[in-house]
C-alpha angles and dihedrals in degrees: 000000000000128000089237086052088052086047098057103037079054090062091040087070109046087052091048085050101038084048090056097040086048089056095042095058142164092031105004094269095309082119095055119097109254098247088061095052082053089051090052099047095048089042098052094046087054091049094049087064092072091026095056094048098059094048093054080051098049097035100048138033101174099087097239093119103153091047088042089047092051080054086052094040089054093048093041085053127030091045097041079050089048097046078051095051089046101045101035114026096030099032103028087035093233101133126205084315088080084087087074098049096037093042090148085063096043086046082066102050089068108021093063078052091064102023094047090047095046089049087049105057080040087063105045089045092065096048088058099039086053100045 
């Protein structure tokens, strides 16, 4: 992959994270009732299935989606972890802890690493099956 490729995943994911701080606010979604955190975990990883797709789609051109969507999967994930770190255990002084409270982010960190992949291979399976 090329280090402009790198580049903009990497914004990618800051706007992905700063929209869903934005939307969050005031206090990245702890105010909200906890069947609407559920709604909008469970929103937002049905909305990742289209959404993913097209990002493999638009991102890369070369038909190696599982191994593009593990690549999607690191940057949707480890600096979305690290904006969290920052914002919640070193600013707001939670510590590591802040993956309890804040389980409908945590959820994230791992689920992209098994949804992105399988869309990928899906993906990649079709193409095959269809050449």
């Amino acid at each position: 992959m090329t280090l402009r490729k790198h580049i903009e995943l990497l914004i990618y994911s800051f706007v992905t994270w700063l929209s869903f701080y934005l939307l969050g606010l005031p206090e990245y979604y702890q105010q909200w009732y906890l069947w609407a955190k559920v709604v909008i975990v469970v929103g937002v990883t049905l909305l990742y299935f289209p959404v993913t797709r097209q990002t493999l789609l638009r991102y890369w051109d070369n038909g190696q989606h599982f191994k593009n969507s593990c690549w999607l999967a690191l940057y949707l994930t480890v600096p979305l972890f690290v904006y969290d770190y920052l914002l919640l255990a070193w600013y707001k002084g939670l510590g590591i802890g802040f993956v309890v409270p804040y389980w409908y982010l945590t959820f994230f960190y791992f689920s992209f690493w098994l949804q992105f992949p399988f869309i990928g291979w899906q993906m990649e399976r079709k193409t095959t099956t269809h050449a």
